[in-house]
N, C-alpha and C positions, 0 to 999 in steps of 0.2 A: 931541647924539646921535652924531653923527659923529666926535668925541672919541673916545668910548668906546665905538665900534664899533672905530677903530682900536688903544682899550689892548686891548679884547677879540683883535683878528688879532693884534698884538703879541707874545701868549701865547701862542705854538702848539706851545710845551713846556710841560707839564701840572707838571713839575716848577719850572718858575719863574716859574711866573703864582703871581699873589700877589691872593686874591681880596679880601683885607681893603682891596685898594686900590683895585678895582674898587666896594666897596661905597661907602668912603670919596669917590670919585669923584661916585656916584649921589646919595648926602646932601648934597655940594658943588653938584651940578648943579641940583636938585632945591628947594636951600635955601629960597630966597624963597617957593616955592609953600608950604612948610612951616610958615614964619614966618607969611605970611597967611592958612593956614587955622587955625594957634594962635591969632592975632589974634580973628579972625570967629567962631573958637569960644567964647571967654573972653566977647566980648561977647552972645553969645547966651546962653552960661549964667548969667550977672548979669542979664539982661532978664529983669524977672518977667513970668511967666507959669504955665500948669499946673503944669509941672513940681517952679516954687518954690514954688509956693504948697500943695502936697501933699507937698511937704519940713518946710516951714512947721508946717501942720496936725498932722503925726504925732510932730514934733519935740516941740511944746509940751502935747500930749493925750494922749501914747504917753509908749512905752521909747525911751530913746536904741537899742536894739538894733534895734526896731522903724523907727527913721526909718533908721538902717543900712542895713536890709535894703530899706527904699524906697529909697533911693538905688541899691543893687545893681540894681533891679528898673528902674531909672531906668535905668543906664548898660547893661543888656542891650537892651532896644530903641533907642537910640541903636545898635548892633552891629546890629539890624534894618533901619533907615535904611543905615546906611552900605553893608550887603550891596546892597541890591535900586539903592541910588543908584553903586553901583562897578559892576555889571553892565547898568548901564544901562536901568534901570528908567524912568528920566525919560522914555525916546523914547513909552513906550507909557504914561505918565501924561500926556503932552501931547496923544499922540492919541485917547487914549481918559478924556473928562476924567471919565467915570460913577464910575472907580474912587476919583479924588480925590474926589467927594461924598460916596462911601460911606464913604471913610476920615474925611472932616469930619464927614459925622450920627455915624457911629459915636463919633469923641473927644467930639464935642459931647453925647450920649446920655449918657454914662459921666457926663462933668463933669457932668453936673444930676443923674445919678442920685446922688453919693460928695458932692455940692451940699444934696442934698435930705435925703440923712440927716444932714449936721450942722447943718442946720436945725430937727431934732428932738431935737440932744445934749437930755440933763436932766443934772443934778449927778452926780459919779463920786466917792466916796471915793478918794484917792490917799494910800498911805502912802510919806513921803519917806525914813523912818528905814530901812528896809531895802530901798530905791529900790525898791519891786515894785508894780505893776501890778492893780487890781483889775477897769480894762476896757483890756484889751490887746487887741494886731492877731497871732497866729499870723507867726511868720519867712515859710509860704508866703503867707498870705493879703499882708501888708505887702511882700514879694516882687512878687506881681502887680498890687498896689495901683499902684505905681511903672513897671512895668513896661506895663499898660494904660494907665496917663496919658500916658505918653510916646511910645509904637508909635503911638496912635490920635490925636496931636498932629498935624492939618494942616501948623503952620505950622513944626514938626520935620521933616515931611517935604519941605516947600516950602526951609525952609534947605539939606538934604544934598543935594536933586537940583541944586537951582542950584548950589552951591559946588563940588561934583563934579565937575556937567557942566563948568565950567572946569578945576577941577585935571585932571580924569583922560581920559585919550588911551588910543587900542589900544595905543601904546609904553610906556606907562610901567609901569616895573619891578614885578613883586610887591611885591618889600621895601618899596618906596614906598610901594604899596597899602597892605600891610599897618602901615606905617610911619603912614599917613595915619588907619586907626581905629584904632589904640594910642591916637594921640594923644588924639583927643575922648573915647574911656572914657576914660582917665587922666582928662583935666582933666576930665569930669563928677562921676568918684568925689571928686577933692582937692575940687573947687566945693563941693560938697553935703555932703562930709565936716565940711570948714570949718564950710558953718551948723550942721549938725546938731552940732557941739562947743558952736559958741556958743550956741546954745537950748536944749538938751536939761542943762544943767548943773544941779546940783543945786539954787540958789540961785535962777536964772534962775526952772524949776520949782514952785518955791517960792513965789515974788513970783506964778507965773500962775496956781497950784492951785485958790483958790477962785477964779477966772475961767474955767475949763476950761470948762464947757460954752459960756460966752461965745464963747472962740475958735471953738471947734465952728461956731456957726452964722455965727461972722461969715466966718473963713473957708469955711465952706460956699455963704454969699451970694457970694462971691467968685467961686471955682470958677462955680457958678451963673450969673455974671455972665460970664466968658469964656467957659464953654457959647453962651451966646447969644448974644454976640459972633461968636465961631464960625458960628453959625446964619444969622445977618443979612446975614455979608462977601460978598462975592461972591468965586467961587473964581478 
């Protein structure tokens, strides 16, 4: 910091301060925290849980457009996480723990409810020939499908506050900040983008069609299953 307080005095002609190198500085200085929070994220989005397993679900019983738009819905509440864990949301989730319950019954609620109805899938005609849909998810509806699983995820929010409260200081730069949730949407979209190419293919599709309601309920026992998991842990 002391560096680049001094390239900062250094500049005190406006005409030959050269910010590109002040920034370049910051990303130099900055590096390893960057590297390690790529690291810690990459592994948490391979770690099945909610998030995969409702990537999973829509991929192999939907439209690929459908699992899409879950994954969108997925990488804006990560953007949820990251805001309230950069402002410092942790200080008043540690002293006041009522709000992390609410936010655990809550995700936990959701997964047994989105649990319980594919525990009632029945058979869906699916026509592959014109890839279309005869029980489809609406872009908004599979938007917030993704987007509630992920915002009301305890252990989403237990990763950003802890990871944060080390990366992030009153000092450190915007850019950084901003530099720091680029990163996690990016690598959720590529993550989930990935499965959803590998499942949602026509063939893939295919091989699962007459099994669709199968997946429905197994993945829904699943879901179901990390609900109450959820319910059990202690906070």
């Amino acid at each position: 910091m002391l560096y680049l307080a001094h390239n900062r005095k250094s500049c005190y002609n406006p005409q030959n301060c050269n910010t590109s190198n002040i920034d370049m500085d910051l990303f130099q200085l900055y590096a390893p925290q960057i590297i390690n929070l790529t690291i810690l994220s990459i592994i948490s989005l391979i770690s099945p849980g909610p998030d995969f397993a409702i990537i999973v679900r829509n991929s192999l019983i939907y439209s690929r457009k459908t699992a899409l738009f879950t994954a969108l819905g997925i990488a804006l509440g990560v953007t949820v996480h990251i805001t309230y864990a950069i402002l410092g949301f942790a200080f008043v989730v540690d002293k006041i723990q009522i709000l992390f319950l609410i936010l655990k019954y809550l995700g936990a609620s959701y997964l047994l409810y989105i649990g319980y109805q594919g525990l009632r899938a029945k058979k869906h005609q699916i026509n592959f020939g014109d890839v279309s849909h005869h029980h489809d998810l609406t872009p908004r509806k599979a938007l917030s499908s993704g987007f509630l699983v992920n915002v009301t995820n305890p252990k989403a929010a237990l990763f950003f506050l802890s990871v944060f409260s080390v990366l992030v200081t009153p000092e450190t730069p915007g850019v950084i900040l901003f530099t720091y949730g680029l990163i996690d949407c990016l690598l959720t979209l590529v993550w989930f983008t990935i499965v959803i190419l590998f499942l949602s293919g026509k063939r893939t599709r295919e091989k699962f069609s007459q099994y669709r309601h199968l997946i429905e309920r197994i993945t829904g026992a699943l879901l179901i299953a990390i609900g109450i998991k959820l319910l059990i842990q202690d906070a």
